[in-house]
MARFI-960357 format. One record per residue (C-alpha): residue number from 1; x, y, z. Coordinates in steps of 0.2 Angstrom, whole numbers, plus 5000, padded with zeros to 4 digits. Each point is the difference from the previous one (the first is absolute). Layout:
ATOM   num     c1     c2     c3
ATOM   NUM      X      Y      Z
...
END
This chain:
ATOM   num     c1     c2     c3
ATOM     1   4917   5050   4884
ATOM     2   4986   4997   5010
ATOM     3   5008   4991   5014
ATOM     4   5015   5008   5009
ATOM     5   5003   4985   5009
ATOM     6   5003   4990   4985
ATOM     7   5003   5008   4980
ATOM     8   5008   4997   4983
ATOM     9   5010   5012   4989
ATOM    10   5009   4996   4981
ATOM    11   5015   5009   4993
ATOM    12   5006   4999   4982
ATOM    13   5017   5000   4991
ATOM    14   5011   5015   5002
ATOM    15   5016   4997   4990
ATOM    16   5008   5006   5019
ATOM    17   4995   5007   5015
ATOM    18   5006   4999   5018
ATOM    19   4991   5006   5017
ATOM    20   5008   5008   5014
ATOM    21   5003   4991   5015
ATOM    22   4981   5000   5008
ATOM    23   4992   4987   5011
ATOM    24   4982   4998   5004
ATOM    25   4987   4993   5013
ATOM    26   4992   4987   4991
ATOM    27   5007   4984   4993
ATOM    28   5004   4999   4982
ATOM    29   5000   4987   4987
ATOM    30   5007   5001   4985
ATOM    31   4999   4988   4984
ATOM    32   5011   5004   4985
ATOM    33   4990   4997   4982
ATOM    34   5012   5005   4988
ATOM    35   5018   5009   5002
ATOM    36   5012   5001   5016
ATOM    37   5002   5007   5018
ATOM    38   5014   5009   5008
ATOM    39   4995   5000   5016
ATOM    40   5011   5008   5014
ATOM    41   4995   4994   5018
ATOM    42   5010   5012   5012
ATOM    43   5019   4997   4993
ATOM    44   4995   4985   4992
ATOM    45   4998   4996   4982
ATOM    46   4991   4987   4990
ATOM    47   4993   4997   4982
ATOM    48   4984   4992   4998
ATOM    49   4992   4994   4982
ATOM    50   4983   4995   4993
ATOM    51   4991   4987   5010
ATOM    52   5007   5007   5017
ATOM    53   4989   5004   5016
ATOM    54   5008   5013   5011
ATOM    55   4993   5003   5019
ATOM    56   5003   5013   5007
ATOM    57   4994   5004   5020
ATOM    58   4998   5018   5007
ATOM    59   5015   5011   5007
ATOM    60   5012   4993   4989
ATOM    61   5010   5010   4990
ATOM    62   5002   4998   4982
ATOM    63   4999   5006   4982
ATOM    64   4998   4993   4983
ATOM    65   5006   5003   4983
ATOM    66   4989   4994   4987
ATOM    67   5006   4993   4982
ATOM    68   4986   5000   4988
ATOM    69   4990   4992   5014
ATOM    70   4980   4997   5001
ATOM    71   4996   4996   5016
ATOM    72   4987   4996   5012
ATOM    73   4996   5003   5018
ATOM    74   4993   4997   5015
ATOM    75   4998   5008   5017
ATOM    76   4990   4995   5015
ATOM    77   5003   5003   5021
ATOM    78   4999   4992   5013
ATOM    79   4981   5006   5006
ATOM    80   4997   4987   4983
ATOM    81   5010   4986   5006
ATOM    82   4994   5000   5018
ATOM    83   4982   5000   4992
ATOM    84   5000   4981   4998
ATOM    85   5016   4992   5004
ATOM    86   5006   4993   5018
ATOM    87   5013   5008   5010
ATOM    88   5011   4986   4999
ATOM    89   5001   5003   4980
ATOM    90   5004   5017   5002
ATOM    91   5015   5000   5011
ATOM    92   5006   4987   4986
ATOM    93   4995   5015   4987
ATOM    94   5009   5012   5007
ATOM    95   5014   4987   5007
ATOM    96   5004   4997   4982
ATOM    97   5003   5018   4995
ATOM    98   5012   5005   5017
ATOM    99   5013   4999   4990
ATOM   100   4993   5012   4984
ATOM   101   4997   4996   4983
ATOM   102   4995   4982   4992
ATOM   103   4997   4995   4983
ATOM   104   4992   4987   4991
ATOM   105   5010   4991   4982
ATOM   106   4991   5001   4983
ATOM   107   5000   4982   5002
ATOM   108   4986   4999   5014
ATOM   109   4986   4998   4987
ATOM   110   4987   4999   5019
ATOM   111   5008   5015   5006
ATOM   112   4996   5009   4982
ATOM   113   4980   4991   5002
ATOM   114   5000   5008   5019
ATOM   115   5002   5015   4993
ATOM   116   4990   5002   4986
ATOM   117   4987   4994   5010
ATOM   118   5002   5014   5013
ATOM   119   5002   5014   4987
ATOM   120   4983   4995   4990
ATOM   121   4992   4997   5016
ATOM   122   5001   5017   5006
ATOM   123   4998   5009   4983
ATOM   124   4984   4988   5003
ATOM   125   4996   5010   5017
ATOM   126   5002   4981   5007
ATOM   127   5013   4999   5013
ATOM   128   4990   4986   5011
ATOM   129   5014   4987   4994
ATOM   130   5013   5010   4995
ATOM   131   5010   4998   5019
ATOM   132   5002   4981   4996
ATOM   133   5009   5006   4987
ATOM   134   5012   5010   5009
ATOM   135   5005   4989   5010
ATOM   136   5002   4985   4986
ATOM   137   5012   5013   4992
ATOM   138   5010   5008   5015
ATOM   139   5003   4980   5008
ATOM   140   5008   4994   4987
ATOM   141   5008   5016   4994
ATOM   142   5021   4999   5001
ATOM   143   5010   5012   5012
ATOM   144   5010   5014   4992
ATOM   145   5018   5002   5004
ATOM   146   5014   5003   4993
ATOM   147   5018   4999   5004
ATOM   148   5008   5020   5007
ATOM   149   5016   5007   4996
ATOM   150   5010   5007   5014
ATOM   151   4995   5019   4997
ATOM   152   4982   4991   5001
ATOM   153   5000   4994   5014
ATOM   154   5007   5014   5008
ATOM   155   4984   5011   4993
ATOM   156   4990   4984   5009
ATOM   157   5007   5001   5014
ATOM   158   4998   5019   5003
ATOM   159   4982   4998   4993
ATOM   160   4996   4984   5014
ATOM   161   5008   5010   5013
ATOM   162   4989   5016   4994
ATOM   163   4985   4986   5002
ATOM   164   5003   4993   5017
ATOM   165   5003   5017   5007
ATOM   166   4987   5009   4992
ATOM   167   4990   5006   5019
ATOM   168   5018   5008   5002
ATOM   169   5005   5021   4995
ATOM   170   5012   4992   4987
ATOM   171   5015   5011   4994
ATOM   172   5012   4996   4989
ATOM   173   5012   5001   5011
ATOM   174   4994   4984   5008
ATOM   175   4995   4992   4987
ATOM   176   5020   5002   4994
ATOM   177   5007   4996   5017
ATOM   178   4989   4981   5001
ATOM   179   5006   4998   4981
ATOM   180   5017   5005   5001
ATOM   181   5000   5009   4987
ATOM   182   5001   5020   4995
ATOM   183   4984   5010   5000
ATOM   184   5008   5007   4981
ATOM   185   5002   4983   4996
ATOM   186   4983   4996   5006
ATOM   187   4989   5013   4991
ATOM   188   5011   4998   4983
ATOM   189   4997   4982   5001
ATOM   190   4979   5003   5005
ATOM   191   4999   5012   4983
ATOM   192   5010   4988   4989
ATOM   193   4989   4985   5003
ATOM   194   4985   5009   5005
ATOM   195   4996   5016   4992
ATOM   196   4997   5008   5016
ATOM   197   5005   5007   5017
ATOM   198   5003   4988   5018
ATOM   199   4988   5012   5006
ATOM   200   4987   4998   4988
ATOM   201   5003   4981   5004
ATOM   202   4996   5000   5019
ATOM   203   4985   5011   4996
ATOM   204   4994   4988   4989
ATOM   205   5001   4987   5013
ATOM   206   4994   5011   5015
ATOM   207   4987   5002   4990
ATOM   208   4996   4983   4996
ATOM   209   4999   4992   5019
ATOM   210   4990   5017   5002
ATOM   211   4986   4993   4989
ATOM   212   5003   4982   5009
ATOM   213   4997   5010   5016
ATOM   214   4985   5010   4993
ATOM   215   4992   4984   4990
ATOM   216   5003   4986   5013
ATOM   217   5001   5012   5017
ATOM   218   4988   5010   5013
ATOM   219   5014   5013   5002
ATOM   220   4996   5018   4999
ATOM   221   5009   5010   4987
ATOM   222   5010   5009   5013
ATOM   223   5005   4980   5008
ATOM   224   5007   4996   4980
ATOM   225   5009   5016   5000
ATOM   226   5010   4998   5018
ATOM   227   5003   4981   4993
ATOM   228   5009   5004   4984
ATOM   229   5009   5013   5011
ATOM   230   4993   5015   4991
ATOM   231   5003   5016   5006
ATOM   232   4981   5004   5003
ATOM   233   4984   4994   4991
ATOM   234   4999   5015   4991
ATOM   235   5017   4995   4992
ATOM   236   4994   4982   4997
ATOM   237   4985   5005   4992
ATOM   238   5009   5012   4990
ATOM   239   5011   4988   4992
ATOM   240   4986   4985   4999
ATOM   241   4990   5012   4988
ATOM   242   5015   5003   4989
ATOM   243   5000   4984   4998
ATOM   244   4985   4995   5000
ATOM   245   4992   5014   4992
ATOM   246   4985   4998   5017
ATOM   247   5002   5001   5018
ATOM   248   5004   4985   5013
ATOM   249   4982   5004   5006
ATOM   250   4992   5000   4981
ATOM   251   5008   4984   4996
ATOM   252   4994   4991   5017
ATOM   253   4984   5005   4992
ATOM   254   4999   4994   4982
ATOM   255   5013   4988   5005
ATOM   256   4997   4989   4986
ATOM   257   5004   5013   4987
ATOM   258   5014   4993   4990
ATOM   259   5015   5010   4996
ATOM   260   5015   5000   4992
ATOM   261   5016   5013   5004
ATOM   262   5015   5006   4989
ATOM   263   5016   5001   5010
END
């Protein structure tokens, strides 16, 4: 890995395994060889098989639960796109993924090529190309959606009004009250679907547009804080490293460090 901005990982069979819930700040591609996919994004579900490409942006929530699968997988940033590609292309990048996850079919035999190409081009410490690939693949990729029961669209709902309001001091209170439904109701629903708390979940995205704000912004650590309607900078910082693992100050720092974080 001798390019944070651009790397390449395998994985072999395990009979089973599943991930917790975790996102991360890099993009990720990845291209099924042999066996299945389980993979959760937020409360949905879908399977994917041999031959299938999954992409998956930063921030977005997901897990996945491997049936004897080998896989391979690519992750770059942005600092590597915005190296050769016009800002009129990007915004159609990132346009394509505002609505989360897409995938490309085992029958896009290009899309297959585009990757390979990718992969052995970095193992090859030759990324000069690779972008053109990228973008061949993600343009022509298919959006992923799928159809949500009632008690899932409730969860989306409660988790798209968690995202809109995210500069707000959330309570669940409020967030039961805009919903109309019972905070009971509300965390038993979050834990049953997610594995994890309402709170844990606008941390999570506190957290993310505080890494928007620290990547993309000139505002002080203390300006974040006050935005995200933290009770002081101390506090912020506080939960940023338990998430993180670094400070807001150390990530502006080493900014392209990728990570990845268990929820």
């Amino acid at each position: 890995m001798n390019n944070l901005n651009i790397f390449v990982s395998q994985r072999h069979p395990e009979s089973q395994t599943s991930e917790k819930f975790h996102f991360h700040t890099y993009y990720e591609f990845i291209y099924i060889d042999e066996g299945s996919i389980m993979f959760r994004y937020q409360n949905l579900c879908k399977q994917f098989f041999k031959g299938d490409i999954i992409y998956i942006p930063p921030f977005i929530l997901h897990k996945e639960i491997c049936n004897n699968a080998r896989t391979r997988h690519i992750y770059f940033n942005m600092t590597y796109i915005k190296e050769y590609i016009s800002p009129e292309i990007l915004h159609k990048i990132c346009h394509k993924f505002e609505k989360g996850i897409v995938h490309s079919p085992a029958a896009k035999q290009s899309h297959k090529d585009d990757f390979n190409m990718v992969f052995n081009n970095v193992l090859n410490d030759d990324n000069q190309f690779s972008y053109l690939y990228i973008y061949s693949m993600i343009d022509s990729a298919t959006q992923y959606n799928l159809n949500l029961s009632s008690e899932n669209a409730q969860l989306r709902n409660i988790m798209n009004y968690i995202e809109q309001n995210y500069y707000k001091k959330l309570t669940l209170s409020e967030v039961a009250e805009v919903t109309s439904l019972t905070v009971t109701y509300i965390c038993k629903l979050f834990k049953k679907e997610m594995g994890f708390t309402v709170g844990n979940y606008i941390k999570f995205i506190k957290m993310k547009h505080a890494v928007y704000m620290l990547t993309d912004s000139t505002y002080s650590i203390s300006k974040i804080s006050t935005k995200l309607s933290f009770s002081s900078p101390k506090h912020f910082s506080k939960d940023f490293k338990e998430q993180y693992g670094i400070s807001p100050s150390e990530y502006r720092k080493y900014i392209n460090v990728p990570v990845q974080i268990a929820i």
